[in-house]
C-alpha positions in Angstrom: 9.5 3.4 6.4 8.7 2.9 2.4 6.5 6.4 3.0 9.2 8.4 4.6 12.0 7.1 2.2 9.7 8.1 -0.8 8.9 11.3 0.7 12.7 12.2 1.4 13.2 11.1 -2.2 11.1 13.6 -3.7 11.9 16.5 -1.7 16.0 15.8 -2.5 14.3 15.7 -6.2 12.5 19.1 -6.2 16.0 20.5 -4.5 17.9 19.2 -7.4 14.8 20.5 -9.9 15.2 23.8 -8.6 19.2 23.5 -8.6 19.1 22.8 -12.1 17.0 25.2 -13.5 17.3 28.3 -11.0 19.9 27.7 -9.3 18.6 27.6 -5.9 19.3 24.9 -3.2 16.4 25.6 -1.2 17.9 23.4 1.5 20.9 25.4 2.2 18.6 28.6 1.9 16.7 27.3 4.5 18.9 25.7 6.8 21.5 28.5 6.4 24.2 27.5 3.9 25.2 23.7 2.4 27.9 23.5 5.2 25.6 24.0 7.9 24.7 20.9 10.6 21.0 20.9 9.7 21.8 20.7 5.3 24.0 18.4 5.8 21.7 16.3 8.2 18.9 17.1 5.3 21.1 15.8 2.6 22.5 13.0 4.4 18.7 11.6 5.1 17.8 12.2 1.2 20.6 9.9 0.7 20.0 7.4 3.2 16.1 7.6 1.6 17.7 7.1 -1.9 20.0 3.9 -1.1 16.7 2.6 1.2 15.0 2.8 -2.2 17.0 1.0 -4.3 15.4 -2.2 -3.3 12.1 -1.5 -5.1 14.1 -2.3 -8.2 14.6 -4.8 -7.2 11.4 -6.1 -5.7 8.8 -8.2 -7.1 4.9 -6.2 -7.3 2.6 -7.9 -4.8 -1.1 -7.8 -4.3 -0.4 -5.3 -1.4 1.7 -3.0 -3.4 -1.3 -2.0 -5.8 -4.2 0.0 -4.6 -7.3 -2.6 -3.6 -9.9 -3.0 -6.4 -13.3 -3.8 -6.3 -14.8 -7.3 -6.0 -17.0 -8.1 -9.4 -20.7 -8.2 -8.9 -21.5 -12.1 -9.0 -23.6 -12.3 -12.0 -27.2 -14.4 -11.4 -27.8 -17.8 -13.3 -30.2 -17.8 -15.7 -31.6 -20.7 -15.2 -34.8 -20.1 -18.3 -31.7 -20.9 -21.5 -32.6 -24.8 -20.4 
């Protein structure tokens, strides 16, 4: 659901990029106007996807929130420093 809400996110984002600098609101260009059923269903799930995502400011970073790394290579005992 984190996925889905992130990739709602971005695409309202890149909507609101090419608002500002163009002035082109892709979704009502495809979808067929900003007062059409489907734009408004678009915007209304960027929304939703935007208040979902409020919690990660909220959240404390876990171990499963960060990418797994690699376990160090256990190092042999030299046992000839005696």
């Amino acid at each position: 659901m984190d996925k889905i809400a992130l990739l709602l996110v971005i695409i309202g984002a890149l909507n609101w990029l090419l608002v500002g600098i163009f002035q082109i609101d892709l979704v009502a260009a495809i979808f067929g106007g900003q007062q059409s059923l489907l734009s408004r269903a678009v915007y209304s799930l960027v929304g939703i996807a935007g208040l979902w995502s409020i919690k990660f400011l909220f959240s404390e970073r876990t171990s499963s929130n960060f990418v797994a790394q690699p376990a160090l290579k256990h190092m042999p005992n030299n046992d000839d420093d005696d």
